[in-house]
C-alpha positions in Angstrom: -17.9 65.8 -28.5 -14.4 64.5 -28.8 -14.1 64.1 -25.0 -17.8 62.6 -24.5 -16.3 60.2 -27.6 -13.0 59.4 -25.6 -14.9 58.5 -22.5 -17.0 55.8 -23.7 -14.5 54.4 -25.7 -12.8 54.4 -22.3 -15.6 53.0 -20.7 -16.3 50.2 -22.9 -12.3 49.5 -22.8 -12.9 48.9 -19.4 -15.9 47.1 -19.2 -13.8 44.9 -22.0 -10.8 44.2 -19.4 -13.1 43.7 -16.2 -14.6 41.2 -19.2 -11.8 39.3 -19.7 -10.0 39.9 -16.4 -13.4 37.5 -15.0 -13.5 35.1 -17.5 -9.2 34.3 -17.0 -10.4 34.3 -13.2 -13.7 31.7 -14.1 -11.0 29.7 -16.0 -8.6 29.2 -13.0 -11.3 28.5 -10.3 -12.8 25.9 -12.4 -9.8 24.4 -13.2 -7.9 24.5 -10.0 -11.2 23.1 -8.5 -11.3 20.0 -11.3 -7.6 19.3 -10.9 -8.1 18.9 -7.5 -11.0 16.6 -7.8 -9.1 14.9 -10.4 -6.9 14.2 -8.0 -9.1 12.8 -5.3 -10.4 10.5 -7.9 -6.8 9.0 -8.7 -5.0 9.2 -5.6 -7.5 9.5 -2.3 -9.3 6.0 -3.8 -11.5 4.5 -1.5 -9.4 2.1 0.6 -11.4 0.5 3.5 -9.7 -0.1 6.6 -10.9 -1.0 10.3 -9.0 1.5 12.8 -10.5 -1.1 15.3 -7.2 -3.4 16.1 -7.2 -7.2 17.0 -7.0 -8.7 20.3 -7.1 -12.1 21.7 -10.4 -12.4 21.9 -10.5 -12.6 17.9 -8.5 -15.7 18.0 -11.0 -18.7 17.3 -11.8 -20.4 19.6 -14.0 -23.0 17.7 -13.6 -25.1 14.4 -16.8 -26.0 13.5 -18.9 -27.0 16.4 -15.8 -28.4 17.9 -14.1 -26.0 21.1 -9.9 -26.1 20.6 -7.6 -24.8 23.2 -6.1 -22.2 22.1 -2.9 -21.1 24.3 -2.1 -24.5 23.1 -2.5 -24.1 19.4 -1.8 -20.2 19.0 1.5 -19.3 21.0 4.6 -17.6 20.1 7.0 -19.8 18.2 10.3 -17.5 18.9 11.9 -15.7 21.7 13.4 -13.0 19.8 13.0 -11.4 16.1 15.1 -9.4 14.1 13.7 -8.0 11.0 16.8 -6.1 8.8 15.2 -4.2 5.5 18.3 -3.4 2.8 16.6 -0.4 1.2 16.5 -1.1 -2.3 17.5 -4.1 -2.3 16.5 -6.4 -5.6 15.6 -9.6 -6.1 18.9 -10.4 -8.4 21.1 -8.7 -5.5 20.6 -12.1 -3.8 19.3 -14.4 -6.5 21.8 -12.9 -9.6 24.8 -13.6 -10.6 25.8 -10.8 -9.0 24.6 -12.4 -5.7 27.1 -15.6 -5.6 29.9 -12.6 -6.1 28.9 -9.8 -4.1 26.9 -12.1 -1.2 29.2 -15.2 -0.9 28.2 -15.4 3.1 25.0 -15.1 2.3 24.7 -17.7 -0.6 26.5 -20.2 1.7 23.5 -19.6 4.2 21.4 -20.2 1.8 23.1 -22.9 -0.1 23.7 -25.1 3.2 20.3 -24.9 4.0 20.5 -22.7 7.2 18.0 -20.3 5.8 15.5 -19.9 3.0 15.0 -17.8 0.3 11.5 -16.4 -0.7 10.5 -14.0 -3.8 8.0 -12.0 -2.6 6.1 -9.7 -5.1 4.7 -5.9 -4.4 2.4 -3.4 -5.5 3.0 0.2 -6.3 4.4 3.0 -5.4 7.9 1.6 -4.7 8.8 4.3 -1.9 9.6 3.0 1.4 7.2 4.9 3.4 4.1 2.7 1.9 6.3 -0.1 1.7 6.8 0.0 5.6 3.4 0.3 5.8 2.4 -2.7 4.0 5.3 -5.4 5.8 4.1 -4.1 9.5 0.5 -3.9 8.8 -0.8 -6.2 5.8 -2.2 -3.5 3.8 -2.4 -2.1 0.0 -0.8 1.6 0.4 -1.8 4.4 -1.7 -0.1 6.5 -4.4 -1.1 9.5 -2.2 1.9 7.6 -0.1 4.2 8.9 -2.2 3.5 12.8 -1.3 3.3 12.0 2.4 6.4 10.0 2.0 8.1 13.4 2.2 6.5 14.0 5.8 5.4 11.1 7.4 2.4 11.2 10.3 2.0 8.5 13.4 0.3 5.2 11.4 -3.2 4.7 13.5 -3.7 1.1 11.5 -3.4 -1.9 13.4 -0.1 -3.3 13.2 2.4 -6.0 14.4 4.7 -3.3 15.8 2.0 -2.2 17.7 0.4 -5.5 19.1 3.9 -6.3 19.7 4.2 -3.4 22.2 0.9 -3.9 23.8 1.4 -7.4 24.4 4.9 -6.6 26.4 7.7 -6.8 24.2 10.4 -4.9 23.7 11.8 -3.1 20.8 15.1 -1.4 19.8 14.9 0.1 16.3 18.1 1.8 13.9 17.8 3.1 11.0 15.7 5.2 8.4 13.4 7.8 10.5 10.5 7.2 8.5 10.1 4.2 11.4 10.0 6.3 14.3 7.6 8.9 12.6 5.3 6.5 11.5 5.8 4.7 15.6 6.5 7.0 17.6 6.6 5.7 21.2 7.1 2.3 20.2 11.0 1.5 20.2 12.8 1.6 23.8 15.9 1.8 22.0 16.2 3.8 18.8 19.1 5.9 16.7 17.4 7.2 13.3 19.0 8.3 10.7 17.7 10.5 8.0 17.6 9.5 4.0 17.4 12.9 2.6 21.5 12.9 1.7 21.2 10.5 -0.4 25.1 11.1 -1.9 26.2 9.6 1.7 26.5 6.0 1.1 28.7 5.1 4.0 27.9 6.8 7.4 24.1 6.5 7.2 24.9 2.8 7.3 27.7 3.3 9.8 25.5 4.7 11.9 23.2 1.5 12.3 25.8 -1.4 12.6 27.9 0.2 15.6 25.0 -0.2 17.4 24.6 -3.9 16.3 27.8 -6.0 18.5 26.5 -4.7 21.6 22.7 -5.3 21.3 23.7 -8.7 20.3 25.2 -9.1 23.6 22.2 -7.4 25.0 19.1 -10.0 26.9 16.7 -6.8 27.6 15.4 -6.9 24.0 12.5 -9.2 22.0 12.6 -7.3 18.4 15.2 -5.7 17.0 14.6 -3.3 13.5 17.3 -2.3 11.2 17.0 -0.1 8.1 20.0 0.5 5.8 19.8 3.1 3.7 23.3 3.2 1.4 22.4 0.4 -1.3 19.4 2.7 -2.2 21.2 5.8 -2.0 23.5 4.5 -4.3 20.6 3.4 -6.6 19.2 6.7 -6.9 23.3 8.1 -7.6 24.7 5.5 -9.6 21.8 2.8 -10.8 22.0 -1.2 -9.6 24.8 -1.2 -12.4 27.2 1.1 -10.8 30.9 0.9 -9.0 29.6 1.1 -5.5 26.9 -1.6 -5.5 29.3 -4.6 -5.4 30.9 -3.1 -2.5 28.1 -2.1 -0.5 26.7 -5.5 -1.2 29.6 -6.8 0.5 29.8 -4.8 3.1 26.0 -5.9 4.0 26.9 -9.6 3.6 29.3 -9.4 6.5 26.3 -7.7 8.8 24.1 -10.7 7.6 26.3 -13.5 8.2 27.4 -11.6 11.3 23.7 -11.7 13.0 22.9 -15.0 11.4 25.9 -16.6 13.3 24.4 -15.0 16.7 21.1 -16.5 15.6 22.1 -19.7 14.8 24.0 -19.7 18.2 20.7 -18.6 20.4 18.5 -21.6 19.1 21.3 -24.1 19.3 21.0 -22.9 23.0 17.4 -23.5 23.0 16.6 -19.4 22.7 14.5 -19.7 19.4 15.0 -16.6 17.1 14.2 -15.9 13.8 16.1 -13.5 11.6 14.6 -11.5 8.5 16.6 -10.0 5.6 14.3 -8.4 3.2 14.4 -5.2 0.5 11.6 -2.9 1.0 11.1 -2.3 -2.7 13.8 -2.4 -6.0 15.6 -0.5 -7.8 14.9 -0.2 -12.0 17.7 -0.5 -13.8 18.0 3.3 -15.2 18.2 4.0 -11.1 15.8 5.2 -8.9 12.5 3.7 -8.1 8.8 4.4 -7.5 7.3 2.3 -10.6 6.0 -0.8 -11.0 8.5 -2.8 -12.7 9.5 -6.1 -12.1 12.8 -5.0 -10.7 11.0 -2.6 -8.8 8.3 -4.8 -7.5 10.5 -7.8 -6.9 12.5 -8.4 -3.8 14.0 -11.0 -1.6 13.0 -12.3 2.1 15.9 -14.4 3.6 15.0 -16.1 6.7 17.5 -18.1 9.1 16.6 -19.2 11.8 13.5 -21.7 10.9 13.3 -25.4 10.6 12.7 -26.2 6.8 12.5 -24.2 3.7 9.7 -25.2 1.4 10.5 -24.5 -2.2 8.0 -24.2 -5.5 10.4 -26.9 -6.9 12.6 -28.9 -4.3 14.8 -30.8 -7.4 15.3 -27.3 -8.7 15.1 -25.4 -5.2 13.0 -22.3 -7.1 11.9 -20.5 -4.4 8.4 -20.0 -3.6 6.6 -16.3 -4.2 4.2 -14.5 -1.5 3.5 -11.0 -1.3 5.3 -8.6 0.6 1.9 -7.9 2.9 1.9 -11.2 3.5 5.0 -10.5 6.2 2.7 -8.8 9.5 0.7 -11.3 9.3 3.6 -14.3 9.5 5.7 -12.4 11.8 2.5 -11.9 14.4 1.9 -16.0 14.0 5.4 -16.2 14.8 5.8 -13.6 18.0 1.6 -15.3 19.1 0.1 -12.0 18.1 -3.5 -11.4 16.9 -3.3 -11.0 13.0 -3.8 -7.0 12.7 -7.4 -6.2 12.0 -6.4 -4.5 8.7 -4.5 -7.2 7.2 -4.8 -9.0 3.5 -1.8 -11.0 3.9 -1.5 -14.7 4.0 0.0 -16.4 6.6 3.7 -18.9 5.3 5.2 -19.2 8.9 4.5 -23.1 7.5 6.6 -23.2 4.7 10.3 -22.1 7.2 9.0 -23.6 10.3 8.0 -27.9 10.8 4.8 -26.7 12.6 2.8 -29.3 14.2 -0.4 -30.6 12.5 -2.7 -29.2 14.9 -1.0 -26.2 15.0 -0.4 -25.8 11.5 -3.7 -26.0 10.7 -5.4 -23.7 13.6 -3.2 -21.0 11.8 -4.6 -21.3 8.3 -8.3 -21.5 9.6 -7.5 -18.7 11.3 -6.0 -16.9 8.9 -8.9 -17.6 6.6 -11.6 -17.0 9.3 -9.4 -13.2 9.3 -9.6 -12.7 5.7 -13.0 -13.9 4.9 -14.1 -11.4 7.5 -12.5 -8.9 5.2 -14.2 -10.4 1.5 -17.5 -10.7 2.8 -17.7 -7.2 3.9 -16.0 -5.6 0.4 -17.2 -7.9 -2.2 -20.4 -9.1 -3.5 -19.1 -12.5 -4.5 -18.7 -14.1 -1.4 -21.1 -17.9 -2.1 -18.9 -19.6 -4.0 -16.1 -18.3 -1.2 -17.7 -19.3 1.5 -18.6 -22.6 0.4 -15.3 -23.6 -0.1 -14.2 -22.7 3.4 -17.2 -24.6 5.0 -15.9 -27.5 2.9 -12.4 -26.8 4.4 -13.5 -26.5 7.4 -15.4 -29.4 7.7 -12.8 -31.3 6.5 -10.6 -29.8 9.0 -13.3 -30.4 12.0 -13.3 -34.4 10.5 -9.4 -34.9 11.0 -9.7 -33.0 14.5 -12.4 -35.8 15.6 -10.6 -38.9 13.9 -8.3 -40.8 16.0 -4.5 -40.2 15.4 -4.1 -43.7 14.4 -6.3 -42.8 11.5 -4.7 -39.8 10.7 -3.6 -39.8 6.6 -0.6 -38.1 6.3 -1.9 -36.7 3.1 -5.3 -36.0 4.2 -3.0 -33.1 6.8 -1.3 -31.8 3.3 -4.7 -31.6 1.5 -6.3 -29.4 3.7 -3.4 -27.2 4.0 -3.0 -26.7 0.0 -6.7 -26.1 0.5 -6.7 -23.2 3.3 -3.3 -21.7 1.5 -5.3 -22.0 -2.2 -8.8 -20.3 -0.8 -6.2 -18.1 1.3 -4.1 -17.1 -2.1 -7.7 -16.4 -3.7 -9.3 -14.3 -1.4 -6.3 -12.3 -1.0 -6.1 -11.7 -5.0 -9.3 -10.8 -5.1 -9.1 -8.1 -2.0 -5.7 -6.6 -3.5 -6.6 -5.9 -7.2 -10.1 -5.5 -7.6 -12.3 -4.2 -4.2 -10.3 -2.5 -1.5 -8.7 -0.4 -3.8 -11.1 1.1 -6.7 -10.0 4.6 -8.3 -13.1 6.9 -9.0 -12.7 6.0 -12.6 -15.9 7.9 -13.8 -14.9 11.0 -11.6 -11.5 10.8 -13.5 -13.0 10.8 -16.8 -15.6 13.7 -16.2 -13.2 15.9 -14.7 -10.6 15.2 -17.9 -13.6 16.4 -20.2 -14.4 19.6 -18.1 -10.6 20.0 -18.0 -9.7 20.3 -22.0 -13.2 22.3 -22.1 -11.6 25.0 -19.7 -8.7 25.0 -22.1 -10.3 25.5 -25.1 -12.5 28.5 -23.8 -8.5 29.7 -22.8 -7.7 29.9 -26.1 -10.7 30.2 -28.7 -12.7 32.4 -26.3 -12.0 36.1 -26.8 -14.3 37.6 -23.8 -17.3 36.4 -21.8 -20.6 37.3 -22.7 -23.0 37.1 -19.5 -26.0 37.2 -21.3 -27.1 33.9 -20.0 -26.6 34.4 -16.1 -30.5 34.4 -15.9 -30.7 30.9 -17.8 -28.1 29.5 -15.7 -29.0 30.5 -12.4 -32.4 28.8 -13.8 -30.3 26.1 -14.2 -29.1 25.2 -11.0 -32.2 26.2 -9.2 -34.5 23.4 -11.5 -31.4 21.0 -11.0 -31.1 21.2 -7.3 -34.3 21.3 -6.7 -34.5 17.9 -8.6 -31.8 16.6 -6.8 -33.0 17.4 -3.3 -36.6 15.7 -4.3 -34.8 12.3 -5.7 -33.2 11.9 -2.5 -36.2 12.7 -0.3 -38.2 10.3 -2.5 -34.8 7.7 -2.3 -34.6 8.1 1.5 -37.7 9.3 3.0 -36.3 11.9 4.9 -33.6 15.0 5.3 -31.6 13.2 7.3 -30.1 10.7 4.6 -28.6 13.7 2.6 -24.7 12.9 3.4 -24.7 10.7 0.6 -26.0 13.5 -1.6 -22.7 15.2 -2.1 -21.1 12.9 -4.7 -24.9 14.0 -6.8 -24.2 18.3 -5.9 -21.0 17.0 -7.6 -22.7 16.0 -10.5 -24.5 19.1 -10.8 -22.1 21.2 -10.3 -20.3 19.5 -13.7 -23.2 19.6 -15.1 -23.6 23.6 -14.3 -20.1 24.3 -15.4 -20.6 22.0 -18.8 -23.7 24.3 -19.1 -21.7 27.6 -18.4 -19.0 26.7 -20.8 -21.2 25.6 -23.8 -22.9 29.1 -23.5 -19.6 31.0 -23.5 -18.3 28.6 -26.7 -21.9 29.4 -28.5 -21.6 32.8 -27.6 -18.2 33.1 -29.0 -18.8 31.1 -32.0 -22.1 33.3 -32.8 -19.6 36.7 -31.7 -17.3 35.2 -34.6 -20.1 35.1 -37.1 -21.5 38.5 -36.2 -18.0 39.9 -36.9 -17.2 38.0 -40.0 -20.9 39.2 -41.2 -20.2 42.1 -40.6 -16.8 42.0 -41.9 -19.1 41.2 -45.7 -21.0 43.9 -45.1 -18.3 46.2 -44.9 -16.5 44.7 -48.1 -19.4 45.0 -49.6 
């Protein structure tokens, strides 16, 4: 008897731990499963991007009813670029105090009016694989950009390097590595160095100006790309605050000043070049960066090299503010280059260059005709739009057919303002509300089924699967439901792919079902023991 006794007490200990040992193995499927989804809902949002790129034949060739030539009003401006990113580089590094001290070449550029100074404003995540990502190709990165920042892949976007390359030119690149990974085969020239050691603030600049003296001297070159990496090294180590900033600061003013003389010598000899200086994202002022702070998200663009320097204020010379996206699609205006397909970016080659009227304004309608293409195929609201770039246009198409002798002077300006306003609005528009929408409802749902999973954790002593039959029930009644909406939606089986997002839905709904069964079961467990409990006290 005593044995017979042990073994079912044996027995029913086991079929307790194979109990509990499958509900702690439901509990971290489900959850690992959510989480997941979670995170597809918060960092895979639904970004839409063409991997179709530009080409010349996208270039307008009409305004209005009215044919243009265009190799004469869209050609390449410059001979030669260089674009120089200071990592971490932040908007008071130039415009500070710290900036008249640190950057005195640099100032004097600035302050003699051989370059201009822009603030140019960025979104989040401040790590300079997305930020490289939105300079070459006009684009709103991802937060998922911040894991694959650790490993970057070949960029298929369209993108100025890329049109650059396909349209002959040549390009050298030094620098951060994250460049060749994300274009590889793109450089004929390149010497990358890694950011990984981020306690060497000297040689991992070193590396990049020894090469600079002789490709000055070089003629076998169009674009030239340099990433320094110490300034944000010395962020991450030290903070914008620390000992090493001023010198490093210094030590990049004498690079800058040291290209910008070449420059400045090349289009006094009729070779016109422009020369970029810009911070791919900031630096916050406990160190580090990745935010979205304004000393993270704020950064300057030095150019020398242009003909004028528009400012927001002239008296006060406050500079004017674009976006940091709005670079690939300047830069390509400036080498003749279609605008990349996938850019949001407005073009401000007009506010550092004294572009001819024509000209000037062929750019802005075709920057507009770019990014309209873009709003009318993301956004609902697209009337009141599109009316005011007919108006533009046929404003524009009324100057083109007046005589030159008629020509207002302020009539040019008013059109501009009005392409760079319906420009400014679209882009707004595209950036923080459409092409980037988080899966908001997703996020929420999965939260809910989350904390459910961790209350069964803890207030759920074993699972009771007396209600496999009702659930299976369940899913059967709900799919079959499911399957007949769509058929009855679409008319026939082959309109299903959209279905997955509503087998989603049932499958939270199945697991919301599971869990409120094992909860009732538990609670009615707890009042069976707690009756019994009386009974026995009784």
């Amino acid at each position: 008897m005593e044995r017979c006794a042990l073994r079912e007490r044996d027995y029913y200990d086991f079929r307790k731990v194979s109990k509990d040992n499958l509900l702690l193995f439901y509990i971290l499927l489900i959850a690992l499963i959510f989480i997941a989804l979670f995170l597809c809902g918060f960092l895979f949002n639904s970004t839409h991007y063409e991997h179709k790129s530009a080409s010349n034949s996208n270039i307008p060739e009409y305004i209005g009813n009215l044919r243009i030539k265009t190799d004469l009003l869209y050609k390449p401006l410059i001979k030669r670029l260089i674009f120089m990113v200071i990592d971490g580089l932040r908007w008071d590094f130039i415009a500070g105090p710290i900036g008249k001290t640190a950057m005195p070449l640099t100032s004097d550029i600035l302050t003699n009016d051989h370059g201009c100074l822009i603030q140019a404003k960025l979104q989040a995540p401040t790590v300079t694989m997305p930020r490289i990502k939105a300079m070459m190709t006009g684009t709103v990165p991802n937060f998922v950009d911040v894991i694959l920042n650790f490993g970057s892949k070949p960029l298929h976007r369209d993108n100025l390097l890329s049109q650059a390359k396909a349209h002959g030119y040549k390009l050298i690149f030094y620098g951060d590595e994250t460049w060749l990974s994300l274009f590889p085969n793109i450089f004929d020239r390149h010497d990358g160095t890694t950011s990984f050691f981020v306690t060497d603030f000297t040689e991992v600049d070193n590396n990049v100006t020894r090469h600079i003296q002789d490709e000055l001297n070089n003629d076998d070159w169009d674009m030239m790309i340099l990433h320094y990496l110490g300034l944000d090294h010395i962020g991450h180590v030290e903070g914008p605050f620390g000992p090493s900033i001023k010198p490093k600061l210094q030590e990049m003013d004498k690079i800058v000043a040291q290209i910008a003389q070449k420059v400045q010598d090349w289009n006094d000899d009729g070779e016109p070049t422009l020369f970029i200086v810009c911070g791919d994202h900031g630096i916050k002022d406990s160190g580090g960066h990745g935010g979205s702070t304004p000393e993270e998200t704020t950064v300057p663009i030095i150019t020398v090299g242009g003909t004028m320097c528009v400012y927001e204020d002239t008296e006060l010379k406050i500079p004017i503010k674009v976006q940091q996206l709005d670079i690939a699609v300047t830069l390509s205006a400036a080498l003749g280059l279609p605008i990349p397909s996938t850019s949001l970016g407005s073009v401000f080659l007009d506010y550092i260059y004294n572009l001819q009227d024509d000209k000037r304004l062929f750019l802005l309608n075709y920057n507009s005709r770019q990014l309209f293409d873009h709003f009318q195929k993301f956004t609902n609201e697209t009337e009141h739009i599109y009316q005011k770039y007919l108006n533009i246009t046929d404003l524009h198409l009324d100057w083109l057919n007046s005589n030159e002798t008629q020509r207002d002077r302020n009539d040019i300006e008013n059109i501009a303002l009005s392409y760079h306003a319906i420009l400014d609005a679209m882009k707004e528009e595209l950036v923080t509300s459409h092409l980037v929408i988080y899966d908001f409802s997703l996020i929420i749902i999965l939260l809910y089924i989350f904390f459910q999973m961790v209350f069964i954790a803890f207030h759920v002593e074993t699972t009771v699967w007396t209600t496999r039959k009702n659930t299976v029930f369940f899913f059967l009644v709900g799919f079959s439901l499911c399957l007949g909406l769509y058929l009855y939606t679409f008319g026939n089986i082959t309109s299903l792919c959209p279905s997955i997002k509503a087998l989603l839905f049932l499958l939270i709904i199945g697991v919301s079902y599971i869990n409120y069964n094992l909860n009732l079961n538990n609670k009615r467990n707890i009042i069976k023991n707690i009756n019994l409990n009386i009974e026995n006290i009784c």
